[in-house]
C-alpha positions as CSV (number, residue, x, y, z in Angstrom):
1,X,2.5,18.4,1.9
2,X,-0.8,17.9,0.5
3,X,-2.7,14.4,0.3
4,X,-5.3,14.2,-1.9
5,X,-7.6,11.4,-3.4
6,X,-6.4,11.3,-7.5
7,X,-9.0,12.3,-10.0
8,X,-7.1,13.3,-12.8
9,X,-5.8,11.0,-15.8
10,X,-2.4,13.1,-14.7
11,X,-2.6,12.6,-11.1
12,X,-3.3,8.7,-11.9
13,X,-0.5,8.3,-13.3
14,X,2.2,10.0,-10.7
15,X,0.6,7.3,-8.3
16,X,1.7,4.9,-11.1
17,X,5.0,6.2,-11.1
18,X,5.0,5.5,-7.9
19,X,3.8,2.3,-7.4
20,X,7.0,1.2,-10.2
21,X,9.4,3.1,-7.5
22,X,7.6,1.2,-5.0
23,X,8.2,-1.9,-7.2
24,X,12.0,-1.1,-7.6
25,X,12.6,-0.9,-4.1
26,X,11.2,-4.2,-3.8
27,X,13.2,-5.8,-6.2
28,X,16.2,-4.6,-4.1
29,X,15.8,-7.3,-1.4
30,X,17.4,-10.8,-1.1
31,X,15.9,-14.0,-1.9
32,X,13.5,-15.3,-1.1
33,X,11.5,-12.2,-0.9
34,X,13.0,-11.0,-4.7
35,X,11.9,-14.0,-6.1
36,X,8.7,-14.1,-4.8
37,X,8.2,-10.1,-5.6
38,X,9.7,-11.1,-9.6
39,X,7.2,-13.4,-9.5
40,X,4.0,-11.6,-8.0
41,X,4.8,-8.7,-9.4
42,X,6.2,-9.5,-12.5
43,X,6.7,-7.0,-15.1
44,X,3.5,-8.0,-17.1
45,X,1.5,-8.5,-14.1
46,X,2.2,-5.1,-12.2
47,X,1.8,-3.3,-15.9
48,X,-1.9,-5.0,-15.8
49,X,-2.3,-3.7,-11.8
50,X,-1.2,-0.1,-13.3
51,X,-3.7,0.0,-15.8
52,X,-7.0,-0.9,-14.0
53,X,-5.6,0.9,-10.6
54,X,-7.9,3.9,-11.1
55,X,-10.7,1.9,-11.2
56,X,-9.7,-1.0,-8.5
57,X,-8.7,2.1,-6.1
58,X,-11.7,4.0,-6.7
59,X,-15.3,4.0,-5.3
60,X,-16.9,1.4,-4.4
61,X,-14.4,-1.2,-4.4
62,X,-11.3,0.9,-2.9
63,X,-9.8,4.4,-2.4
64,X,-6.1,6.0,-3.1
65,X,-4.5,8.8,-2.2
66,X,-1.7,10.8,-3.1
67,X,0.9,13.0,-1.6
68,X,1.8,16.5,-3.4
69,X,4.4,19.0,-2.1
70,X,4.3,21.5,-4.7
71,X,4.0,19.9,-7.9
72,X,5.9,16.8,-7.1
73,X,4.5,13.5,-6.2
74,X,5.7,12.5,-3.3
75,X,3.9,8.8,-2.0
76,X,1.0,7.4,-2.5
77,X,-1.2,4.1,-0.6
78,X,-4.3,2.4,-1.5
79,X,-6.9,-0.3,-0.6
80,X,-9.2,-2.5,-2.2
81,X,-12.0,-4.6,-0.8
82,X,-11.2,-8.3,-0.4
83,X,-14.2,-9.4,0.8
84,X,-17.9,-7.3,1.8
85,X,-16.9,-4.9,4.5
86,X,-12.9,-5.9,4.4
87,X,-10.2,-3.7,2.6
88,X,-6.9,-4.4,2.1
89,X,-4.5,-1.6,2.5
90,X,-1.3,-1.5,-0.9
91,X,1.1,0.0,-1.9
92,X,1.8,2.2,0.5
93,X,5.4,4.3,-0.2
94,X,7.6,7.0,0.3
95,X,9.7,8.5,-1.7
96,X,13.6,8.3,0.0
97,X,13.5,11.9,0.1
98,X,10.4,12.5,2.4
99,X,11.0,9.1,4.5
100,X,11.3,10.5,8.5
101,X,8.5,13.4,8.2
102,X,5.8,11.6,8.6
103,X,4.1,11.6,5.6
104,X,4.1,7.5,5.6
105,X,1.5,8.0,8.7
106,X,-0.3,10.9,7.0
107,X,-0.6,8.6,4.1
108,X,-2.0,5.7,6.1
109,X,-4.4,8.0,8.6
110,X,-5.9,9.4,5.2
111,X,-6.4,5.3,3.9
112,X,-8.0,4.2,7.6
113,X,-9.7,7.6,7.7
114,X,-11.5,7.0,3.9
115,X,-12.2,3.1,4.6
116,X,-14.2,4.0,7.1
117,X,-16.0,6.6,5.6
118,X,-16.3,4.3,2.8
119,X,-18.0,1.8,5.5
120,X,-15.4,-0.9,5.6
121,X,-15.3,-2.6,9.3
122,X,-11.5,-4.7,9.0
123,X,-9.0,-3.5,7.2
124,X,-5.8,-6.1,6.3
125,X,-2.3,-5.5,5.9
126,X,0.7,-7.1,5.0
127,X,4.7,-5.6,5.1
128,X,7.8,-6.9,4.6
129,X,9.8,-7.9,7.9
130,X,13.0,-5.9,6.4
131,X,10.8,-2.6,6.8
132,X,10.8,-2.2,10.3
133,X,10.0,1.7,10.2
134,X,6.6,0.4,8.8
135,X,6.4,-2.1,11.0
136,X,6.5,0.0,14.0
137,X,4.5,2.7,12.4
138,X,1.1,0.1,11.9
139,X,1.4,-1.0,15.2
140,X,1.5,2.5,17.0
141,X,-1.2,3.6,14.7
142,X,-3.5,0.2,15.9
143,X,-2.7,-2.4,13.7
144,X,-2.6,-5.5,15.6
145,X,-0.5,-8.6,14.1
146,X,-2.2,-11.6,12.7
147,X,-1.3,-14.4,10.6
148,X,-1.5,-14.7,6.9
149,X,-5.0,-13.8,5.4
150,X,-4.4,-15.3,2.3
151,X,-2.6,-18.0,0.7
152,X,0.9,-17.3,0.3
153,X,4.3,-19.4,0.4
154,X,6.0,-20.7,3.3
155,X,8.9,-19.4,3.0
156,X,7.6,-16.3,2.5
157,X,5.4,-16.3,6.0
158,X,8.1,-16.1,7.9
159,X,9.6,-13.1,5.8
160,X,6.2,-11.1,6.1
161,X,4.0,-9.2,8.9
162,X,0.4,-9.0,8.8
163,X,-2.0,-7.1,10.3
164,X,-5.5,-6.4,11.2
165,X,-7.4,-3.2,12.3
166,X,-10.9,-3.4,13.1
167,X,-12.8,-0.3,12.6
């Protein structure tokens, strides 16, 4: 498994590709957290995320990485600044097939590891609560639970984790 920062138009859009699996697998939970992911990330809106994410993900306002074996895309993260020396870590996924090998913390080391190149102090997070496998992976890697960093529904606070790392 290779993880690499994209460059190409080619490699742009495999992280696209999977950002809409990403999305998909979203849209299979219950409600409330369906609703509010049809309505954040509705398709109109995520199609406008996918078409400025090389340039919101890319130097200086954020980073992404991608995850080859072979030829075939395999999962991607990303981060963006929120505020002047803050990034918030997205879209982080893993393709069904490579969930369990690690490559979710690869994934994540390589997005700490390039904010703080970048010179980022905080980074943010925020997961589901039905993805416990991330859950326990941000915590062993640092990440220390906090409450919401920004606004976001009630009944969707108690569905959520969030977490800070300072760097």
């Amino acid at each position: 498994m290779r993880i690499a920062v994209p460059q190409t138009n080619a490699e742009f859009d495999a992280v696209r590709t999977l950002c809409w699996e990403y999305r998909d697998y979203l849209l299979t939970f219950p409600s409330p957290e369906v609703d509010y992911v049809r309505k954040a990330y509705s398709e109109t809106a995520y199609t406008a995320m996918m078409e400025v994410l090389a340039t919101e993900h890319s130097p200086p306002h954020g980073g992404c990485v991608l995850a080859m074996q072979d030829e075939t895309p395999m999962g991607c993260g990303m981060f963006h600044t929120l505020e002047p020396g803050t990034a918030e870590l997205k879209r982080i996924y893993v393709r069904p097939d490579a969930r369990g090998t690690g490559l979710g913390r690869d994934i994540t080391q390589a997005l700490i590891d390039h904010c703080r190149a970048t010179g980022f102090s905080r980074i943010l997070m925020d997961t589901s609560r039905r993805q416990v496998p991330a859950y326990r992976l941000y915590l062993s890697m640092g990440f220390e639970e906090r409450g919401p960093y920004q606004p976001i529904p009630d009944e969707m606070v108690e569905k959520m984790y969030f977490f800070e790392m300072t760097l």
